[in-house]
Steps between C-alpha positions, in 0.01 A plus 500: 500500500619797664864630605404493894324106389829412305679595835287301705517163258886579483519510879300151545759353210776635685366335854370182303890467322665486865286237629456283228834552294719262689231252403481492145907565442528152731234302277669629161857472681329111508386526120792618330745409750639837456540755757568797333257390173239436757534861657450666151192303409348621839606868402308420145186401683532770721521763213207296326296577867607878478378527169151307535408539864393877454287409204325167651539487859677343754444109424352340846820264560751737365796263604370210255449789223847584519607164481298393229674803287821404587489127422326590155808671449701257643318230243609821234864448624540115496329481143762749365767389679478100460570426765311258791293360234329280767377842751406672194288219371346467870470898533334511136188221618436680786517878395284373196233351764478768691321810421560842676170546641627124713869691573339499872594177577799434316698478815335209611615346141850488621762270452626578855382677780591840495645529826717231390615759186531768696737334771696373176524856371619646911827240439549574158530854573704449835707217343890545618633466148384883519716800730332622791449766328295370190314252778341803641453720184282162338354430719354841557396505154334179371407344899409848632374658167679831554652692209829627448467831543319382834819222552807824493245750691548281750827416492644812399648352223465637132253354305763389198682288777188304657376417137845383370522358835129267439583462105807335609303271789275405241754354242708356757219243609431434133871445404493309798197319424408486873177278552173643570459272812490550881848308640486190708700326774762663576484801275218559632653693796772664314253666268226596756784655693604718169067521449495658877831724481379688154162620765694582767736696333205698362312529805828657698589717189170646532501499896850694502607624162859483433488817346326867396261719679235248625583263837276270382335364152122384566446375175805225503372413866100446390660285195712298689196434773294415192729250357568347834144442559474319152766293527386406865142405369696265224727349726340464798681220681856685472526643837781777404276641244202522776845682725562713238168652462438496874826741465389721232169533658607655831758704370274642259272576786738778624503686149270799639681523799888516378474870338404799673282796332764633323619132351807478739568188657336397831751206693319202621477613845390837470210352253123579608377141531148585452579564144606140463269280251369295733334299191846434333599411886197227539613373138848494605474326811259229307745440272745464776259226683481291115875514496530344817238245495626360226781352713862513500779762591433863388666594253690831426192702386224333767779619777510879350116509497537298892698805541259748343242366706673624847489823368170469346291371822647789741301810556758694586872506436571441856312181507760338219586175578913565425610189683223299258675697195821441622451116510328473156818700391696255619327207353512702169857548525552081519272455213609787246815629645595837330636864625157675439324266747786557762447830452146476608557242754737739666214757484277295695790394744531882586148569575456149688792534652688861505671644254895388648369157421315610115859701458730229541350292225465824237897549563537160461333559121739788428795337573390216248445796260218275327286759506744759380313786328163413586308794671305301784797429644636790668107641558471226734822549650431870494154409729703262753770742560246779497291298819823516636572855528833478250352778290780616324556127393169468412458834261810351334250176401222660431680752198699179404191341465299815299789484258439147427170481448333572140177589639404851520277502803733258686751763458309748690405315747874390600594792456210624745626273723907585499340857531340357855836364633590871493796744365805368436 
């Protein structure tokens, strides 16, 4: 085959790997009841694909092809290692059976269903035995199927740290020996909640990155979205899960809109609307109708996408319903009480009603000192006192606020903004 029909095959293996990669780790993961072991065999089968595909072709279910390799290595590993005598006898009778030219329907030959794998494999890999930290890096790479180079591009981190960072994930499950199950009961909750946190704190490190040049990270938004979706479509009574991505999917309908020409950051208000997604919109607000109908309070995710929503169905910032906001604030404040959602509730209170009454509660948050070095706290001071024509006050938050912030293009733009207050 040629170079430029190597590059194409290569390019369909790459696409093929993040789709169907989470897939086969979760069925080995189920196999060998090892996380980390199961992630290697998929990485064999993958090389096997990268070394046969250009010769023979792209196989016509490509998913079950690189399943098949993996569990005959998987059969390989349990033979050598003697271990699971019973899954290697049961493996052995039905790799034997099956010849490759049947691979196509191997994954109707199944133990399980493989949604049921795969929603094992999303709490594995979010499990809170694991950091924050490691949460988000694993799941990245065996649910979303991203590499590590790909996982520290993102995240600005080096790559040394993210892959000591999964290596260390991975053994601490096994040493662990934490069940390849989905939780019940009661743990139920508590893990979903860790399963939801890991994509959200994805989504909003790719909707306003912490740090470097960029404002924003597409990539870690799309993934997030994509994971949401999948874990939505597995558990599709949870109504927080149908909140989340109801979230996600609004939010991520402003992406065009929130950087100018140049990449700088363009503020909510000052966004063109008719750049807005109104596909990710109709998606959002759908999954907004499933999480209600399915009864019960909101929760603290289906009352930020309630919130989204306000924003989402006016055509023009004027049309904002702030006093709607405002409320939905205030419910979100009972629920999940915390200084960054007072923060935004006292946003809301100073466009619904003035910016005396939206100042009062931000002072109120700086004499707590809560959120004590954390840069969206004096920018939103630095707009209320701003509104109120206490410039000189105001330039003071806005440089206080630039020389908190990590993010390049953030800097500029507060800085833009002290700049607008005037001279000193």
């Amino acid at each position: 085959m040629s170079n430029s029909g190597d590059a194409v095959v290569h390019g369909a293996i790459d696409a093929v790997w993040r789709i169907e990669s989470a897939r086969v780790i979760a069925t080995l993961t189920r196999l060998v009841g090892d996380v980390g072991l199961a992630e290697e065999l998929a990485q064999d089968a993958l090389v096997a694909a990268l070394e046969r595909w250009p010769e023979q072709g792209i196989p016509r279910n490509p998913g079950a092809w690189l399943t098949a390799a993996a569990k005959h290595r998987a059969y390989d590993a349990l033979r050598r290692d003697k271990v699971l005598a019973r899954k290697h006898e049961e493996l052995g009778r039905e790799l034997e059976a099956r010849q490759e030219s049947a691979v196509p329907a191997l994954d109707d030959a199944l133990d399980d269903p493989v949604g049921d794998d795969l929603l094992r494999l999303v709490f594995i890999a979010c499990h809170p035995v694991l950091s924050t930290e490691a949460r988000v890096a694993l799941t990245l790479r065996l649910v979303g199927g991203l590499t590590t180079d790909e996982i520290a591009r993102a995240f600005l981190a080096p790559v040394p740290t993210i892959a000591q960072r999964i290596v260390r994930a991975k053994r601490t499950l096994s040493e662990a020996r934490v069940p390849f199950e989905v939780p019940r009961g009661d743990e139920l909750g508590a893990r979903l909640s860790s399963v939801l946190e890991v994509i959200y704190l994805v989504f909003n490190e790719g909707y306003s990155a912490t740090a470097g040049d960029d404002w924003m990270r597409p990539t870690l938004c799309n993934e997030a979205l994509r994971l949401g979706r999948i874990l939505a479509e597995l558990m599709p009574h949870e109504p927080e899960v149908h909140g989340l991505v109801a979230l996600l999917e609004i939010q991520a309908s402003r992406l065009r809109a929130r950087t100018g020409p140049s990449g700088e950051p363009v503020l909510l208000l000052n966004q063109d609307r008719a750049r807005w997604d109104q596909l990710l919109i109709r998606r959002g607000l759908a999954a907004l109708a499933r999480a209600e109908a399915l009864g019960g309070a909101l929760g603290p995710y289906a009352l930020q996408a309630a919130i989204a929503a306000c924003h989402a169905r006016a055509h023009t910032a004027e049309e904002t319903d702030w006093e709607g906001i405002a409320a939905l604030y205030d419910a979100l404040s009972q629920l999940a009480p915390s200084p960054v959602v007072e923060l935004n509730r006292a946003v809301a209170v100073g466009m619904a009603f003035g910016p005396v009454a939206g100042l009062e509660l931000v002072d109120r948050l700086v004499e707590a000192g809560s959120l004590q070095g954390y840069h969206l706290l004096p920018s939103v001071r630095g707009d209320l006192l701003f509104k109120l024509g206490r410039l000189d006050e105001a330039r003071a938050e806005f440089e206080r606020a630039a020389g908190l912030t990590r993010n390049a293009r953030e800097q500029q733009l507060l800085r833009s903004r002290a700049a607008a207050c005037g001279e000193p």
